[in-house]
C-alpha positions, 0 to 999 in steps of 0.5 A, spaced: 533 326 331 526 324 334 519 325 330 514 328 334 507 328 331 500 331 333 493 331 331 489 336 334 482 339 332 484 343 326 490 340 324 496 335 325 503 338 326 509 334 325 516 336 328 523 333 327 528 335 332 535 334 335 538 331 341 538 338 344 532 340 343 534 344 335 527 343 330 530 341 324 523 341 320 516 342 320 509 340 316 502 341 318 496 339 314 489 342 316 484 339 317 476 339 319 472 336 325 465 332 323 458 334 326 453 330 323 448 331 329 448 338 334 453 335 340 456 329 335 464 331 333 467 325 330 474 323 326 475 318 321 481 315 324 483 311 319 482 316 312 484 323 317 488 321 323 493 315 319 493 317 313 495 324 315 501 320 320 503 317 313 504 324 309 507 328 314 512 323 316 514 322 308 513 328 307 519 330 313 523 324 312 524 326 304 527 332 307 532 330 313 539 329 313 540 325 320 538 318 322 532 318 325 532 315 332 525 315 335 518 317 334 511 319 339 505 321 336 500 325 341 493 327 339 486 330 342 484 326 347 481 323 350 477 320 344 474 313 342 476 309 337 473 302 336 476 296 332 476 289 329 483 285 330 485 287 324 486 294 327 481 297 322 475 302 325 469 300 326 465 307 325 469 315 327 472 316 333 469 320 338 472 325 341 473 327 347 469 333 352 466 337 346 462 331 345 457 331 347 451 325 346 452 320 352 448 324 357 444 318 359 449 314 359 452 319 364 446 319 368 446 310 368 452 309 370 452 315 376 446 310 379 449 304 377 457 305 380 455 310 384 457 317 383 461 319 390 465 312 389 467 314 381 469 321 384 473 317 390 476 313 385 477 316 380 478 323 382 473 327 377 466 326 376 463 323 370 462 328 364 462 328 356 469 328 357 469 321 360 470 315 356 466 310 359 460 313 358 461 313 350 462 305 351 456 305 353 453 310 348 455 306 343 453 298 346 446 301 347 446 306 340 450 302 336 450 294 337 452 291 331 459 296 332 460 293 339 459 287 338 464 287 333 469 291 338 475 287 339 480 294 340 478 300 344 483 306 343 485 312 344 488 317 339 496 317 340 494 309 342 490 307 336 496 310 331 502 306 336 498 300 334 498 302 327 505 304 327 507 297 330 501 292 333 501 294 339 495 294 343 497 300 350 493 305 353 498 310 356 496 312 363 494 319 362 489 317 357 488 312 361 486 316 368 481 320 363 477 313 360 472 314 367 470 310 370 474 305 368 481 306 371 483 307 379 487 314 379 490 311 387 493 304 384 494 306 377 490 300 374 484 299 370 478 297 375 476 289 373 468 290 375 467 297 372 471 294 366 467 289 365 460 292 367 462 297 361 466 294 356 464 286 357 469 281 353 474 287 350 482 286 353 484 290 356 491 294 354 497 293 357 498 300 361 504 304 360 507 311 361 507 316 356 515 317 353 516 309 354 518 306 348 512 300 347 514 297 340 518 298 334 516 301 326 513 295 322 515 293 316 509 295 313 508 301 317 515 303 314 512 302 307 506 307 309 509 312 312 516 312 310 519 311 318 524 306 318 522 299 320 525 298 327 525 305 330 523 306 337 515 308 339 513 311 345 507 311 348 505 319 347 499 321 350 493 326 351 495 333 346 494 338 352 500 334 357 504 333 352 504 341 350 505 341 357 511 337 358 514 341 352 513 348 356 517 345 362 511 345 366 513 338 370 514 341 377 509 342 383 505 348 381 507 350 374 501 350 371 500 351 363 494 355 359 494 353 352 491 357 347 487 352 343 480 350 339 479 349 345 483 353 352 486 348 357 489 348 363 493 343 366 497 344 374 503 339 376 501 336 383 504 335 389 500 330 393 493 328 390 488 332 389 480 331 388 476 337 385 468 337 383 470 342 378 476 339 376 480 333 373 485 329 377 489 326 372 496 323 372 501 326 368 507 324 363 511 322 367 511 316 371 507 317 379 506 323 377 498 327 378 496 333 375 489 337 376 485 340 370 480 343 366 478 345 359 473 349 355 469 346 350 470 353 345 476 357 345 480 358 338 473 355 334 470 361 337 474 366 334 474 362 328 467 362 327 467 369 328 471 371 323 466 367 318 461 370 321 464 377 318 466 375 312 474 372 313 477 378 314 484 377 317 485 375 324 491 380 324 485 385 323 480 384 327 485 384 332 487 391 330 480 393 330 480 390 337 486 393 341 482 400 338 476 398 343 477 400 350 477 394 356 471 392 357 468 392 350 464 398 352 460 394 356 458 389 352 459 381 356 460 374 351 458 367 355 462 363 350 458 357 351 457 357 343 459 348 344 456 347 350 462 347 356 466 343 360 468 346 366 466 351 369 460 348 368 459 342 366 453 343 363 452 340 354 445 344 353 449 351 356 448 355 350 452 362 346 450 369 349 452 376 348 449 381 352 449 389 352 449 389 344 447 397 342 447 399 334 454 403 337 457 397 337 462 394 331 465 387 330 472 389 334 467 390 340 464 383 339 472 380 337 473 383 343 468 381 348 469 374 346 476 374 347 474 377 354 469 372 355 474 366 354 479 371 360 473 370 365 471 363 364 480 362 365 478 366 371 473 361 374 478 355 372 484 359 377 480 360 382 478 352 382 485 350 382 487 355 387 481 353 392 482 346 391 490 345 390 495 351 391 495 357 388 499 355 381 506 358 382 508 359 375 503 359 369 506 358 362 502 360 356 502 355 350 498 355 343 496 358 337 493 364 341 499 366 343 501 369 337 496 374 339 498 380 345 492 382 345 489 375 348 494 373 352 495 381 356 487 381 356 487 374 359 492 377 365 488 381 366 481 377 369 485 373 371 491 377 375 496 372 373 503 373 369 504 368 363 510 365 361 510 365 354 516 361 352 521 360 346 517 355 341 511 355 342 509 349 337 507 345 343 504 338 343 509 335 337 515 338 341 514 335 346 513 327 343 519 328 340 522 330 347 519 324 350 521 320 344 528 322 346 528 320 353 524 314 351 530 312 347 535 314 352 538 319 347 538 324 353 535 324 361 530 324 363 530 330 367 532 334 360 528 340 359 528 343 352 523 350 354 526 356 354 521 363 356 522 368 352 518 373 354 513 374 360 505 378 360 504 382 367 497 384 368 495 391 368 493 393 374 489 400 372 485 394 369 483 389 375 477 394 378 473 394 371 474 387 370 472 385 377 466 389 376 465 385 369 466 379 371 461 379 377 456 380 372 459 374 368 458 370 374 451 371 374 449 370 367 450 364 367 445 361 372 440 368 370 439 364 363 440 356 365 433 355 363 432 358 357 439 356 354 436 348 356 429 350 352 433 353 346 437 347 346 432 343 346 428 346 340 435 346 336 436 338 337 
């Protein structure tokens, strides 16, 4: 059996499975992002991320029957986590898009690199997804951490160390560290390095499923994983979600329902979007073009706060009662800043067409609608800058709810596969655990569709009209959302 691991925003989701893609077991421990200043979301890697990778691993093994042959672990990404030799951290990890506090540095390293440059060889903008800004943040606002920096990790990367000394990047990861690594010759850029990072080494680059390393003895005694079993490299949650869904074929493209949504198309040949990141993918040469939100699952659960804790499963009944369209009410689900469509940390929250008529169904609804337009814009990208995506496979918690996902075809006008498992990253790091080792080939696909949401087509003309007016909103209050968010910080 293989031992797939995942920290995601709200929790990290373990998963024992067979060689044939059969889940034995799972676990899964919540838990919450710190925000100790508006646009700051950290983790504390050591007390959160590995303690948690300690318990859901002895927590599995205590129950399972087979010898384990291989273990991957995956995370949110791409996130900044800084230590000494000893592997310890330095301060929180700071996490990927959603953080937003190295505008700045954005700004400097733009000027100082060149911004067409870092596109053309990087094959995105600089943004608060990128990792290099953040490297700079932290030399400029926290010296004494910098100084002391031996290591700089991502999330998956950080745990391998830990599990056995290594000190690797994946290439995924890697290709989202901008503007530190050349998407053309799969390599780390030595002057952009250098510029931003100084002294610290480099890691070795490796794939995602290539197994870096073995389980150390004293990682075996923490975590309860015998020593000497296999590690592969894992990778960015939302790739390996991907790979876990079949989505490795030109064209097939994943939305993930998640705290935030995420969307991730399989490229023929090398394409670059303003709008967009050009990635590489899990396996190895290949590219892919993706987008993210800032909120998504975050909104519906801060809702839910909002009207006191109901049960999801109720406001979803209350929502499927109101008509399309949420009787005219629009929601701009910029409530984080956003990633893309417009890339922008000071855009704020806005919900327009309130009347004393509407009730808490209309907004459930109308946040749900608002999150379909912004996946809208995102396919419209792809189509515009790619090929329109062929196959669109969604995956995440989100898919539990039918109203979601059929509003979503709805804007959008695509069918959604929805497949068999759904439980996402963890299943995929044990499939790349599995080809990593060997245990099975590389080509293996464990997906299975089970079901597929058409778009109704009596729909498409109210959405179209809503979804222009969407459009607009957000340049119509650009200005006064930057005001607000200036008084807020």
């Amino acid at each position: 059996m293989f031992l797939g691991i995942d920290i995601g925003t709200g929790s990290t989701k373990g998963v024992l499975v067979t060689s044939e893609g059969r889940i034995l077991d799972r676990e899964a421990i919540e838990h919450n992002v710190s925000t100790p200043r508006p646009g700051w979301f950290e983790f504390d890697a050591e007390q959160i991320w590995w303690a948690e990778i300690q318990q859901i691993s002895r927590t599995l093994l205590s129950r399972a029957e087979l010898p384990l042959q291989g273990v991957c672990v995956s995370g949110m990404g791409p996130c900044l986590v800084v230590t000494g030799e000893d592997l310890k951290p330095l301060r929180p990890a700071i996490l990927y898009g959603v953080d937003s506090r190295a505008g700045a540095e954005i700004d400097e390293l733009n000027q100082e690199l060149g911004a067409e440059k870092i596109f053309e060889r990087c094959g995105k903008q600089l943004s608060s997804q990128s990792v290099g800004p953040k490297v700079r943040w932290l030399a400029q606002h926290e010296p004494e951490v910098f100084a002391a920096t031996r290591r700089i990790f991502s999330l998956n990367s950080f745990i391998v160390a830990r599990l056995t000394g290594e000190y690797i990047q994946d290439h995924h990861s890697a290709s989202q560290s901008d503007p530190l690594y050349d998407l053309h010759s799969n390599d780390w850029i030595p002057e952009h390095w250098q510029k931003i990072v100084g002294g610290v080494p480099a890691p070795r680059l490796v794939w995602p499923a290539e197994v870096v390393g073995s389980v150390s003895v004293e990682a075996a005694r923490l975590t309860g994983i015998p020593s000497g079993t296999p590690v592969c490299a894992g990778t960015v949650d939302a790739w390996a979600e991907a790979f876990s869904a079949g989505v490795r074929q030109p064209g097939d493209t994943m939305l993930m329902y998640g705290s935030t949504l995420f969307v991730v198309q399989i490229l023929q040949n090398y394409q670059a979007h303003e709008k967009l990141w050009t990635t590489t993918a899990v396996e190895p040469g290949s590219l892919s073009l993706a987008a993210g939100t800032s909120t998504s699952g975050t909104l519906a659960s801060w809702m839910r706060q909002l009207f006191g804790q109901p049960s999801f499963e109720q406001l979803i009944a209350e929502a499927e009662r109101v008509p399309p369209g949420s009787n005219g009410l629009l929601l701009l689900p910029y409530f984080a800043g956003e990633r893309t469509p417009i890339f922008d940390p000071q855009a704020r929250g806005a919900i327009l067409g309130l009347t004393t008529a509407h009730q808490r169904g209309h907004l459930f609804r109308a946040g749900y609608e608002g999150i379909g337009y912004g996946a809208r814009q995102i396919m419209e990208f792809l189509a515009a800058s790619a090929e329109r995506p062929s196959r669109l496979v969604a995956v995440g918690g989100g898919t539990q709810s039918k109203l979601w996902t059929q509003v979503t075809s709805d804007i959008t006008g695509y069918a959604q596969e929805i497949p068999a498992e759904t439980i996402g990253a963890s299943y995929g790091d044990a499939l790349m655990a599995a080809i990593g080792t060997g245990a099975v080939e590389a080509k293996t696909d464990w997906s299975r569709i089970t079901e597929i949401i058409h778009p109704e087509p009596r729909r498409q003309e109210l959405y179209q009209e809503l979804y222009s007016i969407f459009s607009e909103l957000y340049p119509a209050t650009r200005k006064a959302m930057h005001q607000l968010a200036a008084l807020q910080r």
